[in-house]
C-alpha positions as CSV (number, residue, x, y, z in Angstrom):
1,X,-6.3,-10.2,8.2
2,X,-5.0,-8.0,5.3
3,X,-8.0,-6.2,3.3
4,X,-6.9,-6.9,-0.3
5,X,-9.8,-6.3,-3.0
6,X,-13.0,-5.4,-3.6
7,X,-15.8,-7.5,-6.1
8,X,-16.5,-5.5,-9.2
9,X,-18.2,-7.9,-10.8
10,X,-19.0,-11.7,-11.3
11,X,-18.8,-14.3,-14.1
12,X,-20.7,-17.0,-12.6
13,X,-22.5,-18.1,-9.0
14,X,-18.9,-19.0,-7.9
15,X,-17.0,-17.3,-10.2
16,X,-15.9,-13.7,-8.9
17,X,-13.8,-10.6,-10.1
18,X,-12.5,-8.1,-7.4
19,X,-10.1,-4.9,-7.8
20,X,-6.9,-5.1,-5.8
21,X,-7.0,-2.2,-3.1
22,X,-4.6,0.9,-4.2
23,X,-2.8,3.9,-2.8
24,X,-6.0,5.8,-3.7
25,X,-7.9,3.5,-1.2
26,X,-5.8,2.7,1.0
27,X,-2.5,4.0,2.9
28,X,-0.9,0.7,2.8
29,X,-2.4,-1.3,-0.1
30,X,-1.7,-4.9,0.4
31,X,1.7,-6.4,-0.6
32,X,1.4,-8.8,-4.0
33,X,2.5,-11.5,-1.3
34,X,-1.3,-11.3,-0.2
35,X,-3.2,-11.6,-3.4
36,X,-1.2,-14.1,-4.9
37,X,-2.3,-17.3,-6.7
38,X,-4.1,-19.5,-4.7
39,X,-4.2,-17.3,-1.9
40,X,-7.4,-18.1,0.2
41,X,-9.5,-15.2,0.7
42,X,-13.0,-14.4,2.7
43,X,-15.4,-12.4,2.5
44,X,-18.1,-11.3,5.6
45,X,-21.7,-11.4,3.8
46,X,-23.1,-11.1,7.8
47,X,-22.2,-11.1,10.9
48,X,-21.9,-14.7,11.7
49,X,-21.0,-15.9,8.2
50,X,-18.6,-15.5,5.6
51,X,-18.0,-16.5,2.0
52,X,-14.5,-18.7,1.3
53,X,-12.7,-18.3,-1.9
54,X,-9.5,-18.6,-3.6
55,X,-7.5,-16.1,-6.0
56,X,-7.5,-18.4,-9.2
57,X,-6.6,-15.4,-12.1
58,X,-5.2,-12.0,-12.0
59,X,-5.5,-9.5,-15.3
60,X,-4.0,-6.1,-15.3
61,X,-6.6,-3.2,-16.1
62,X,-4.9,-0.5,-18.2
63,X,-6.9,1.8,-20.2
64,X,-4.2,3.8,-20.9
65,X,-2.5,0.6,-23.4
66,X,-2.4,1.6,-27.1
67,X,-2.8,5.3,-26.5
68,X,0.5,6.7,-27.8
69,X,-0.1,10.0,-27.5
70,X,2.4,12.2,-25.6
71,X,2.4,12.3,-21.6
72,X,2.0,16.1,-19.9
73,X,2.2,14.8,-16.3
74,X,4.0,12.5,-14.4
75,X,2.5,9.9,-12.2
76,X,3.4,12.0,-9.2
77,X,1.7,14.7,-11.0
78,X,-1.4,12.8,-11.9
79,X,-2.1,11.7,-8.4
80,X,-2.7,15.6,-7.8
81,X,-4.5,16.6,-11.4
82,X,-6.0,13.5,-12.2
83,X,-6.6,10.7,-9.4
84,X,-9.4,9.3,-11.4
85,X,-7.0,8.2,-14.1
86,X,-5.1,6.5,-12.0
87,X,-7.7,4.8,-10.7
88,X,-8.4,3.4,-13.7
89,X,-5.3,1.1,-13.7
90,X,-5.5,-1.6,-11.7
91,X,-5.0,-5.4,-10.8
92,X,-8.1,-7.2,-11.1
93,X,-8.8,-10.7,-9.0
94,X,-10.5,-13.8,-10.5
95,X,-11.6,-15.5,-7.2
96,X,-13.5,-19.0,-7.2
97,X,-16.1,-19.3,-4.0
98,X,-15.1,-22.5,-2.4
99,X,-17.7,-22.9,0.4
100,X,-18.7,-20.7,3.1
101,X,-18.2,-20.6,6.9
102,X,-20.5,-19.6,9.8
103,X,-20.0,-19.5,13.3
104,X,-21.2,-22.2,15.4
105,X,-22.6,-22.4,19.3
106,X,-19.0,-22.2,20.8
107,X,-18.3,-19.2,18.6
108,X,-15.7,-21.1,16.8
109,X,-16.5,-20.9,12.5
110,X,-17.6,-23.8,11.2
111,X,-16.8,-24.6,7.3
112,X,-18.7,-26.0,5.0
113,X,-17.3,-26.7,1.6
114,X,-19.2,-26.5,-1.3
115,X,-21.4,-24.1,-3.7
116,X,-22.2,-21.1,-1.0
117,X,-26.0,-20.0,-1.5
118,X,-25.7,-16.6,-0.4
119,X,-24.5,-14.1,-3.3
120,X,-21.7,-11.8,-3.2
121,X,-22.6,-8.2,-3.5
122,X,-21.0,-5.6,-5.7
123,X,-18.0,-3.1,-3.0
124,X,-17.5,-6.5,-0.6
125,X,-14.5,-6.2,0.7
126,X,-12.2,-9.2,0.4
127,X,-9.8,-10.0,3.4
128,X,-6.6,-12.6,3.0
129,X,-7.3,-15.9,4.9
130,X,-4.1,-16.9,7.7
131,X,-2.5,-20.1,6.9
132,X,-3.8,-21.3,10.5
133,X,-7.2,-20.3,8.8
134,X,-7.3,-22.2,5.4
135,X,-5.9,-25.3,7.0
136,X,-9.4,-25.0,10.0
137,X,-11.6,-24.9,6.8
138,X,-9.9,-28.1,5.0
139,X,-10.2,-29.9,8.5
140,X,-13.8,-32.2,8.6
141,X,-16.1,-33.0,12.0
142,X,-13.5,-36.3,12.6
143,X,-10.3,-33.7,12.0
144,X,-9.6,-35.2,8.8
145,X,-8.6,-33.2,5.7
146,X,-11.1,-32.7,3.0
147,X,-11.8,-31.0,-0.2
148,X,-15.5,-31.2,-0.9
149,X,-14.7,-28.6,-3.7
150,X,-11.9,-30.5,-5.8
151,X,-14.6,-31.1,-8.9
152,X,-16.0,-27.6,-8.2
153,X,-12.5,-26.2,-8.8
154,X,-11.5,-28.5,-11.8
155,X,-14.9,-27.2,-13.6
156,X,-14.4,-23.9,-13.3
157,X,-10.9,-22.8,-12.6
158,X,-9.8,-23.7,-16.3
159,X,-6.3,-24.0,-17.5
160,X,-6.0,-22.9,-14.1
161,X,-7.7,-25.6,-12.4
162,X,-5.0,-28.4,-12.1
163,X,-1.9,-25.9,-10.7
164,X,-4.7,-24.2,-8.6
165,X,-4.9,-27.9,-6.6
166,X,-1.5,-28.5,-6.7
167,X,-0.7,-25.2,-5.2
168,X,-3.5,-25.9,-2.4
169,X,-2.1,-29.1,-1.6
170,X,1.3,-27.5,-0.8
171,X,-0.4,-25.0,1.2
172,X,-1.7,-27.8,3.7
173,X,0.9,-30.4,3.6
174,X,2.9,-28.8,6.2
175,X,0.4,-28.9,8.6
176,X,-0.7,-32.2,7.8
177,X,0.1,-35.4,10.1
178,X,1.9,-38.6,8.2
179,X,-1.8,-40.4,7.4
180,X,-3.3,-37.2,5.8
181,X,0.3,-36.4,3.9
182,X,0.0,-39.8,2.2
183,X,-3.5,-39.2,1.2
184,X,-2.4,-35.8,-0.2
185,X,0.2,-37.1,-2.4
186,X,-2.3,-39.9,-3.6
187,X,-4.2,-36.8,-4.8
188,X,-1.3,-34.9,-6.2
189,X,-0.2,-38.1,-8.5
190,X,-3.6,-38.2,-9.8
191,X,-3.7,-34.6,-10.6
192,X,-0.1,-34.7,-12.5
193,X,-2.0,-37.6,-14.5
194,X,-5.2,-35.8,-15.8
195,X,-2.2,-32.6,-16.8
196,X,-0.1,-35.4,-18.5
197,X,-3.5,-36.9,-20.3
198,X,-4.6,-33.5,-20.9
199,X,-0.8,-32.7,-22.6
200,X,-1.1,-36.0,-25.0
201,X,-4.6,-35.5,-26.0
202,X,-3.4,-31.7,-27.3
């Protein structure tokens, strides 16, 4: 798939920051369709396993805000003079690690959901996950849906953690059957009651 971002930096084990690739990296930087919220996102830590996570946040990096000092160059102009300064602006990625998966002895991938052991390094590139993709690492051994990381996300996705769910939800409901759809929305009502607890306690 698309490569979208690489990992500048971390907040946490599970909590991740990445810088969305550019025209300076890249000539054809990924679409903001692709590094959207709650897009699913993986990352290849070896050769048979690769770290799962999920666009949660975006900030914009501009260290050119507050200085009101008079432009010389254009940005056509500073792509020549000064790419480094361009550079500098970006879109930045707050991805949560969701699990990990690895490939098994048919050379299939095999998920496992969950706090991944392994740690991200610093320049991994991050690749978008296929819808066809995200729904194989929701599916368990018996071909049920299942997600082993819904605590996980509520803990440290923050305000974001509630629509983060919902949105994942959406994203497999399509390509659920009847039985797991109804088990879904069971999970959806309960979410839209801990927001509407969460709204009277404020």
């Amino acid at each position: 798939m698309t490569r979208v971002a690489k990992i500048v930096k971390s907040n946490s084990h599970v909590d991740y920051v990445a810088r969305v690739i550019d025209e300076l990296d890249a000539d054809a930087p990924p679409s903001p369709e692709e590094y959207g919220f709650a897009q699913f996102v993986r990352m290849p830590v070896a050769e048979t396993e690769e770290v799962v996570g999920v666009v949660y946040d975006t900030q914009l990096a501009n260290p050119d805000y507050g200085s009101f000092g008079p432009r010389l160059s254009s940005h056509a102009d500073l792509k020549v003079l000064s790419p480094d300064f361009l550079h500098e602006q970006g879109v930045l990625l707050g991805v949560l690690l969701l699990g990990r998966r690895a490939r098994g002895e048919g050379g299939g991938w095999v998920a496992h959901q969950g706090v991944p052991r392994r740690v991200v390094p610093v320049g991994q590139e991050v690749f978008s996950l296929a819808d066809a993709e995200v729904f194989e690492f929701h599916r368990g051994a018996g071909g049920a849906v299942q997600l082993h990381y819904f605590s996980q996300a509520l803990a440290h996705a923050g305000p974001f953690a509630v629509p983060l769910v919902e949105a994942v939800i959406e994203q497999l409901e399509p390509l659920c059957g009847p039985a797991e759809r109804q088990r879904l929305c069971v999970l959806k009502k309960s979410l839209v009651w801990q927001r509407t607890l969460g709204q009277l306690r404020l």
